[in-house]
NUPA-288999 format. One record per residue: residue number from 1; x, z, y of N, C-alpha, C in turn. Coordinates in steps of 0.05 Angstrom, whole numbers, plus 5000, padded with zeros to 4 digits. Atoms other than C-alpha are relative to their C-alpha. Layout:
BEGIN
ATOM   marse    n.X    n.Z    n.Y   ca.X   ca.Z   ca.Y    c.X    c.Z    c.Y
ATOM     NUM      X      Z      Y      X      Z      Y      X      Z      Y
...
This chain:
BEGIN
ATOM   marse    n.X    n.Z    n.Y   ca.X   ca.Z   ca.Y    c.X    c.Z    c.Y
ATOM       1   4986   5005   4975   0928   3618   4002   4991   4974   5012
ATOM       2   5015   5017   4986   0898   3575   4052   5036   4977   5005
ATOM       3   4978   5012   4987   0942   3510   4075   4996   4992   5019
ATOM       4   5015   5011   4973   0940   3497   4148   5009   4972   5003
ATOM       5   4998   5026   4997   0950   3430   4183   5034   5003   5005
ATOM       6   4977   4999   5014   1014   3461   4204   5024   5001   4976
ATOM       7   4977   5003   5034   1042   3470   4134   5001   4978   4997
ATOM       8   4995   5030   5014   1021   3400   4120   5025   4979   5015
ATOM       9   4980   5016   4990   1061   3377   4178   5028   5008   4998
ATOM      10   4975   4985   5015   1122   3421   4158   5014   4986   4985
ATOM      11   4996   5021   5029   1123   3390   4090   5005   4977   5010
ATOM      12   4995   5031   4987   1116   3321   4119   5032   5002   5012
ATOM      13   4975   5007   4988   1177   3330   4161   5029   5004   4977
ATOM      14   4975   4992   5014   1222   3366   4104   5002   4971   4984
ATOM      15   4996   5017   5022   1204   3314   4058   5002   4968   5017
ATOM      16   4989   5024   4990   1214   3257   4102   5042   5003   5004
ATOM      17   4972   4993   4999   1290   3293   4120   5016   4993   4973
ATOM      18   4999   5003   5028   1295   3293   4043   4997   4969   4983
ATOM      19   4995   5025   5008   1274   3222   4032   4985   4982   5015
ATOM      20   5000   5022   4978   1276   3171   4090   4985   4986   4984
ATOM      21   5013   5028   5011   1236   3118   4090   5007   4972   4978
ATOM      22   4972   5022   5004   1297   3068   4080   5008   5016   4970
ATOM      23   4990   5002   5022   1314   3103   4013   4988   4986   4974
ATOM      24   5008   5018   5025   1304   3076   3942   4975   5017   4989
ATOM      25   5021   4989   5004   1256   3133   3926   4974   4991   5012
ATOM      26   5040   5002   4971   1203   3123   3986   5000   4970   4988
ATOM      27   5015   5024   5015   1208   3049   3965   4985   4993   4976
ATOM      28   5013   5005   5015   1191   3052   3902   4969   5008   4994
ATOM      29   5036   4994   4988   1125   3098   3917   4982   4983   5025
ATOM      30   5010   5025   4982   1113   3039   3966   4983   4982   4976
ATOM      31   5012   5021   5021   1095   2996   3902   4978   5007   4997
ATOM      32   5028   4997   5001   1025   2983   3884   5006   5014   4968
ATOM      33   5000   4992   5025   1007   3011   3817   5013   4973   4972
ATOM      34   4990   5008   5024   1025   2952   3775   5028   4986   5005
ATOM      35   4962   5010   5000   1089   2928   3810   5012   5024   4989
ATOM      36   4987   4976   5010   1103   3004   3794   5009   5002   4975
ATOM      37   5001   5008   5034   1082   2994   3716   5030   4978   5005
ATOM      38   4973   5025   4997   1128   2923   3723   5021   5020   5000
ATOM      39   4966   4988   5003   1190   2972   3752   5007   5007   4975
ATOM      40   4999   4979   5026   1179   3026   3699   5003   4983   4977
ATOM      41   4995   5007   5027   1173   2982   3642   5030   4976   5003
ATOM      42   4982   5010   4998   1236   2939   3670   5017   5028   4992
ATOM      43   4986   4969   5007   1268   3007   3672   5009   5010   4974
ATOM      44   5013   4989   5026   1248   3026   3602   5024   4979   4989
ATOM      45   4989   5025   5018   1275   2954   3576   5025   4999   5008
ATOM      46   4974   4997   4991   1338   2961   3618   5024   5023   4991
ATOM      47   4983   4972   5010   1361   3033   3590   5009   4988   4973
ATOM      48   4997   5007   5032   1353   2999   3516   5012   4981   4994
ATOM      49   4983   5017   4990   1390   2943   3544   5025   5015   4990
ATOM      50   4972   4984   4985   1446   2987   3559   5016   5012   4975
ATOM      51   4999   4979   5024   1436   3036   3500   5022   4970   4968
ATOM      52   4987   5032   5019   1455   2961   3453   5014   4995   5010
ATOM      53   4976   5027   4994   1510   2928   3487   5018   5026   5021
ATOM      54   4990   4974   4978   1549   3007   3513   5029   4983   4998
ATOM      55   4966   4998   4999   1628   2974   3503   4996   4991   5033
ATOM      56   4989   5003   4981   1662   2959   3561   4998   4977   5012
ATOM      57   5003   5023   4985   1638   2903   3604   4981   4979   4978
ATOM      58   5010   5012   5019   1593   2878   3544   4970   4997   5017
ATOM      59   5024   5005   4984   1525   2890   3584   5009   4981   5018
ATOM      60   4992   5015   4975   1558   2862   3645   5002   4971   4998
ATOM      61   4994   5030   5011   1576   2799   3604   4967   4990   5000
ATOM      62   5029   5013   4997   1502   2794   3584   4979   4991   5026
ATOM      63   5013   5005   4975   1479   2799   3644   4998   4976   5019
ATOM      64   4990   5025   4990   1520   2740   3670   4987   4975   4987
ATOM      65   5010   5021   5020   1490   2698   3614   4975   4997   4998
ATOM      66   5031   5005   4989   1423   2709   3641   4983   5016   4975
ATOM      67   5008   4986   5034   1412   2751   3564   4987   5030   5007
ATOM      68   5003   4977   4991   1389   2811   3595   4972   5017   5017
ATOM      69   5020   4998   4993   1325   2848   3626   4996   4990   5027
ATOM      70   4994   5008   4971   1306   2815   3694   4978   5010   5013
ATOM      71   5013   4992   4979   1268   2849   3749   4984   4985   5018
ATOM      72   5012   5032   4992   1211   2802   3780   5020   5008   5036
ATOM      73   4986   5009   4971   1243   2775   3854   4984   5013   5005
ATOM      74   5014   4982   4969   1179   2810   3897   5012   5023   4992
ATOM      75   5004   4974   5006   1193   2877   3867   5033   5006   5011
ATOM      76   4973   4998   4983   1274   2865   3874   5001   4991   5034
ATOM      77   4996   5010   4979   1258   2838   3941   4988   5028   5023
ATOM      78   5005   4983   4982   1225   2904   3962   5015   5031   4995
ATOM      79   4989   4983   5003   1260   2954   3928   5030   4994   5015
ATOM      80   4976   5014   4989   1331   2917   3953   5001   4986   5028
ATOM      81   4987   5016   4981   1324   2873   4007   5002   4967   4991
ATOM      82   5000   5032   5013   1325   2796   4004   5035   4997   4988
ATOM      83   4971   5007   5019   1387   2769   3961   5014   4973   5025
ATOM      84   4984   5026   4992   1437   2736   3999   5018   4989   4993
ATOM      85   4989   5012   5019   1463   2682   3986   5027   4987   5011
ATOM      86   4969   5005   4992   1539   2665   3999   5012   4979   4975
ATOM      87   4990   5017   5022   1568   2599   3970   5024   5008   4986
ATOM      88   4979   4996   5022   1623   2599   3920   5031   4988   5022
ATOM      89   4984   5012   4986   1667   2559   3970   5002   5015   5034
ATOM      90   5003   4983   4970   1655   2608   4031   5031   5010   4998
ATOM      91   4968   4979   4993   1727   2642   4058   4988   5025   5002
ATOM      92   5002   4964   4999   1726   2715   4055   4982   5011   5032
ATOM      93   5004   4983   4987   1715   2718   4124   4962   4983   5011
ATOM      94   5033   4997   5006   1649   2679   4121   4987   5004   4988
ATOM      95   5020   4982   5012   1623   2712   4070   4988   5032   5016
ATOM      96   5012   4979   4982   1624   2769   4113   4981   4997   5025
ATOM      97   5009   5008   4971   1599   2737   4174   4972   4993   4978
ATOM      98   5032   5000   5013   1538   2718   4120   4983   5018   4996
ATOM      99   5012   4974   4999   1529   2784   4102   4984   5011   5014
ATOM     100   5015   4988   4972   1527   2816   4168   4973   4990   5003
ATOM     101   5021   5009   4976   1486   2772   4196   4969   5002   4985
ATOM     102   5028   4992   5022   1428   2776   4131   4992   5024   5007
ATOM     103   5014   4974   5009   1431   2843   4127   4998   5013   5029
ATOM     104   5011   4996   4980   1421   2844   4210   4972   5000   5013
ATOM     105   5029   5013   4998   1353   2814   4205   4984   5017   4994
């Protein structure tokens, strides 16, 4: 069975409907081959993370304590978005106004 150019553009459109640019999938096939490796083997080390420390807020604890697998910043910065950063002393309602306005840019 032959594939025409039509079919290809077909496909193209379903699978863009299926997974936007903006989702976490299409980003991560954005990665080059070894930020990819990097995710995957964060990935890998993160499940076995998880799999060790399953009680109830026990990962979560490690995590806080910096004890835990960490994802390099470019790779979280393209899979996520830049990290913003909201002081500890912000009011509720400028933390929001920080938000917004980051995640406007």
């Amino acid at each position: 069975m032959r594939v025409t150019e039509r079919d290809k553009r077909r496909l193209d459109a379903i699978t863009t409907a299926i997974k936007p640019r903006t989702s976490l999938a299409a980003r991560i096939e954005s990665l080059t081959e070894t930020q990819r490796a990097a995710y995957e083997h964060w990935r890998q080390r993160q499940s076995e993370f998880l799999r060790q420390h399953p009680g109830d807020g026990e990962a979560y604890a490690w995590h806080l304590n910096g004890r835990a697998p960490r994802l390099s910043e470019r790779i979280k910065s393209i899979l996520f978005g830049a990290v913003v950063h909201i002081p500890s002393e912000a009011t509720e309602q400028d933390a929001a106004t920080t938000w917004t306005e980051a995640k406007e840019k």
